[in-house]
N, C-alpha and C positions, 0 to 999 in steps of 0.2 A: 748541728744541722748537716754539714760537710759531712760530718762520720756515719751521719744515717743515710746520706746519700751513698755513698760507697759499701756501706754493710746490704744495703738493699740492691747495690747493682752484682757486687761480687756474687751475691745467691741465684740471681738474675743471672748471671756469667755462664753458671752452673747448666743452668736450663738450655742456655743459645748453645752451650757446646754439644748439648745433643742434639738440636735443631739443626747445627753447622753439620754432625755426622750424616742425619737422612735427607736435607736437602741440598748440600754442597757436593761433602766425598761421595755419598751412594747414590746419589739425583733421584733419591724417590720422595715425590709430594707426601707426604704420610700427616696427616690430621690427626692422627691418633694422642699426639700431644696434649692438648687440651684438655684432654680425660686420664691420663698416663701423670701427669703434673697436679693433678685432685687428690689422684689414687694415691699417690707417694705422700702427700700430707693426710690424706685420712690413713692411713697404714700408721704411719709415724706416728699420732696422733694417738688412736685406739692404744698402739704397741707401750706409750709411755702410760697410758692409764692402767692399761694392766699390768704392769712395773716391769715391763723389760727394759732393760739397762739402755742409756741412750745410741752407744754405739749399736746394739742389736737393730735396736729399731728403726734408725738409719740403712741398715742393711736391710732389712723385712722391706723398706718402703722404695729402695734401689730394685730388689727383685721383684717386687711387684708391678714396677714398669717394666721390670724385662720382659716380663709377664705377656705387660699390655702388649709392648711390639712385637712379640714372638709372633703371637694371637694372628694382629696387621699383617704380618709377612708369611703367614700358614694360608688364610683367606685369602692371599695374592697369591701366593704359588699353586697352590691345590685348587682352588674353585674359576683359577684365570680371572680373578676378577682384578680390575685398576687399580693400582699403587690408590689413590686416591679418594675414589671411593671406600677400598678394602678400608682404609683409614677413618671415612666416617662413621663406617658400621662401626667399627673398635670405639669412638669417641662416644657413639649416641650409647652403646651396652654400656660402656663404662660409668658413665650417670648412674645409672641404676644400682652397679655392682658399688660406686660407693658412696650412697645412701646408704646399701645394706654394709657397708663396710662399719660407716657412724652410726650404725643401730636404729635405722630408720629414721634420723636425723638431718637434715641438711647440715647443721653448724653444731660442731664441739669444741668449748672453750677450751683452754689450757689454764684454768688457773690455781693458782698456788700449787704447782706440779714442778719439780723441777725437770729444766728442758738445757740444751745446749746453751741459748743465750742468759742462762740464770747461773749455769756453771763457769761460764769465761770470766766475769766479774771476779768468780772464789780464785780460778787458775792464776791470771793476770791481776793480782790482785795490786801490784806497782804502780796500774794505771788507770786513771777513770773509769767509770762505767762504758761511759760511750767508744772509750780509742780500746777497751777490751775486748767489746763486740766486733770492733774493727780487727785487730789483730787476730784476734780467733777464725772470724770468716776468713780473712784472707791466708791464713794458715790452712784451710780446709781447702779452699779451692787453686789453692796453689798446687796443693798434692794429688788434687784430680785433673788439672792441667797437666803434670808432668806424668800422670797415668796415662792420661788419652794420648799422649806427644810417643812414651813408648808404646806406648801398643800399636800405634799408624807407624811406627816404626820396625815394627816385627812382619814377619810373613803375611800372617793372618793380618794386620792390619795393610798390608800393601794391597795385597787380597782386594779387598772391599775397595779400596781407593782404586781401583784400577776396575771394579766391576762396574762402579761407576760411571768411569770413562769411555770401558768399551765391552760390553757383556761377552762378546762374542769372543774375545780374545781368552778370555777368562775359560769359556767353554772350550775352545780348542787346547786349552792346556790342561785339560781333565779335573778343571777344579768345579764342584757341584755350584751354580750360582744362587740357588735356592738357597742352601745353606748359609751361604753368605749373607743374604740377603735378611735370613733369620739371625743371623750374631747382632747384623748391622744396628736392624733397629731395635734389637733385644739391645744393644750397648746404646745406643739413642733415649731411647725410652727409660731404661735406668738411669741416665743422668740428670733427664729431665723430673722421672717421679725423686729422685735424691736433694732436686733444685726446691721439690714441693713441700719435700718433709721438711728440710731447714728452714724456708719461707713460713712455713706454719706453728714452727717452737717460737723462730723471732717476732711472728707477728701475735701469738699467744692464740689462736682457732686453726682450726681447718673448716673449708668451708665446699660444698660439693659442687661448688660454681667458680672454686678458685685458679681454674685453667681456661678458663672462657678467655678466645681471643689471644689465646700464647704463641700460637704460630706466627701470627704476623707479627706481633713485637717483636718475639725471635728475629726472623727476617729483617726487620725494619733495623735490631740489630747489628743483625749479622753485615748489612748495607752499610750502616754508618764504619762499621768498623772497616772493609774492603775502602771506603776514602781516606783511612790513615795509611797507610803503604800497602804498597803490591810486595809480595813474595809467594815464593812454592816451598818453602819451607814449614814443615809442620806445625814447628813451636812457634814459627811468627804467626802462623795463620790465625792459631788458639790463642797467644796475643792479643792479635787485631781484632777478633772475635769477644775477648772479655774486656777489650777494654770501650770495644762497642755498644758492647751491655752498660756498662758505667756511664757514658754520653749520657745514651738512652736514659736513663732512668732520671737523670741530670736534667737532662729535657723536660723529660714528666713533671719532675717535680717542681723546676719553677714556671712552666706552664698551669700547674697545680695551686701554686701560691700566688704566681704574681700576676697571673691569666686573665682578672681582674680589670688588670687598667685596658684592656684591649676586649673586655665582656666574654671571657673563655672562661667558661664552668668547666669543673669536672667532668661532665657527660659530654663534654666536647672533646675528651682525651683519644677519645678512638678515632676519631674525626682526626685530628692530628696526627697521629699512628699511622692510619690510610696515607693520606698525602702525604708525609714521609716515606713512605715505601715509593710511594709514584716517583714522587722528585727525585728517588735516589733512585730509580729505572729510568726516567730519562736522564739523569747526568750521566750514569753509566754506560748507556747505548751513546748519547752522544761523545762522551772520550772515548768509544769503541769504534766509534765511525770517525773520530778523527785519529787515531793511530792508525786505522784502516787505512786512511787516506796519506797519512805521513809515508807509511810502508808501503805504499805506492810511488809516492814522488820519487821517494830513496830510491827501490827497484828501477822506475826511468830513469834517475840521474846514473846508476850505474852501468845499465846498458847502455846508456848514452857516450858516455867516458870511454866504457868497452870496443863500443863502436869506433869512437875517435882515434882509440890508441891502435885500432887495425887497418887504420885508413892511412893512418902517420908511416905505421910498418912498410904497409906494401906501398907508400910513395916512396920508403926509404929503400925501398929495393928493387924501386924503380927507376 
C-alpha cells in the first residue's frame, strides 16, 4: 500500500515540477496543463501500440506537451491575449486533438502490452513487484529533478527565473521575453505531458479526461510542499515540491479509503482539493502578515537603540 502511495505521487512529482515552472518561476497562470498531461498519456499510449520502444515513446509524449505550451505562449505573445485565457483555449483544443490522438476513442487500455511498470519487475528483479515499481519511478524522477535543478542553473534557466520576477529587467538587457516565455512552458508542459505518459503505462489506460482538474492539485501541491521549509535554492525548491506531491497523494488516498468513517466519498475529493488550496492561502498570507509585522517591530527596536546610542553620544559630549 505504502509503495503505491509513493510510486503514484513520485509520477505525480513529475507533473507539479512543471506546474512549479509556469506558476512559481515564470508567474504565468497557464491552464493548458490539464489537456498537455492527456496529451502525454495518449501519445505514450498510441506510441507503445504501435511498437515504438518505450523510451521513444516517453519522448514522443515529452514533446508533445512541448508542443501544447509552445501553442499557449504563441497565442499570448502574438494575438496579446492573457496568459490565462491563452491557456484555456490550448486546454479546450486539446480535448479534441486527443480523442483524434486515441483514434476517436476516449479510453485505450494498455493490456498485455508491455509498458515501463511491466519492465521494472524483469530489471529489478532482487525485489518485489511493488518496491520495483518504486525504485524504478524514483530512479526516473530523480533524473528529471536533477535535469530541471541544472537547467534553472544555466543562463537560460536564470533567464526565465528572472522574467518571472521582473519582465522588464529582462527587456532591458536585450534578451527577447517572448521567447523565453515560449521555452518556459514548452519545458512546463513537457514535464507535465511526461507525468501523463508514466501515469498512464502504471495505471494500464489513457484516458482523454485524465488531466481534468491537474492544476489545482499541482498547486495544492506545490503549497503543502512551500510548509516544509523555506529556501531560494533550486534543488530545495524541486524538493519541497516533489515531496509535496507525495503528501498530497498521501492525503488522497486515505481520504480515499478511510473517508468513510467521516461520510467522504470519492466525489468529494475535489471538494477537499479546493479547501486545501484555501487553507493553505490563508496560512500563507497570514505567516506573511506576521513576519510583516515581526520586520516591523525589528526595524523600530533598531531605530529605537540608534536613536538611544545618539542621545548617549551627544550627552557624552556634552
Amino acid at each position: 500500500m505504502l509503495e503505491g502511495i509513493f510510486v503514484d505521487g513520485l509520477i505525480f512529482s513529475i507533473m507539479v515540477l512543471g506546474v512549479l515552472i509556469s506558476y512559481r518561476i515564470l508567474d504565468f497562470a497557464d491552464l493548458t496543463c490539464d489537456g498537455s498531461f492527456a496529451t502525454g498519456a495518449a501519445l505514450a499510449t498510441m506510441a507503445i501500440l504501435k511498437g515504438v520502444n518505450l523510451s521513444g515513446a516517453l519522448v514522443i509524449a515529452t514533446l508533445g506537451g512541448a508542443v501544447a505550451g509552445a501553442v499557449t505562449a504563441t497565442i499570448h505573445n502574438r494575438l496579446k491575449v492573457p496568459g490565462l485565457l491563452a491557456g484555456i483555449l490550448t486546454m479546450t483544443m486539446l480535448y479534441s486533438v486527443n480523442i483524434r490522438i486515441l483514434g476517436g476513442r476516449a479510453n485505450i487500455p494498455l493490456l498485455r502490452v508491455t509498458t515501463v511498470y511491466t519492465r521494472f519487475p524483469e530489471i529489478f528483479s532482487f525485489l518485489s513487484n511493488s518496491w520495483a515499481l518504486l525504485v524504478g519511478t524514483l530512479l526516473i524522477a530523480l533524473v528529471i529533478k536533477v535535469l530541471v535543478d541544472l537547467f534553472f542553473r544555466a543562463d537560460l534557466g536564470i533567464s526565465i527565473g528572472a522574467l518571472g520576477s521582473n519582465e522588464q529587467m529582462i527587456v532591458s538587457m536585450g534578451i527577447n521575453p517572448r521567447l523565453l516565455k515560449v521555452i518556459g512552458l514548452a519545458l512546463s508542459n513537457g514535464l507535465i505531458a511526461l507525468s501523463g505518459g508514466l501515469l498512464a503505462q502504471y495505471q494500464g489506460f489513457a484516458d482523454a479526461n485524465l488531466g481534468q482538474g491537474m492544476v489545482v492539485q499541482g498547486l495544492a501541491a506545490i503549497m503543502i510542499g512551500e510548509f516544509l521549509f523555506d529556501s531560494n535554492r533550486i534543488s530545495l525548491i524541486t524538493l519541497r515540491v516533489m515531496l509535496g506531491a507525495i503528501i498530497y497523494k498521501a492525503l488522497m488516498f486515505f481520504g480515499r479509503y478511510y473517508g468513510y468513517h467521516i461520510n467522504l466519498t470519492p466525489s468529494d475529493l475535489k471538494l477537499l482539493t479546493g479547501i486545501l488550496v484555501i487553507v493553505s492561502l490563508i496560512i500563507a498570507q497570514t505567516r506573511s502578515a506576521a513576519s510583516s509585522a515581526d520586520a516591523r517591530k525589528k526595524a523600530l527596536r533598531r531605530n529605537k537603540e540608534i536613536r538611544q546610542h545618539q542621545k548617549e553620544a551627544n550627552d557624552a559630549k556634552n
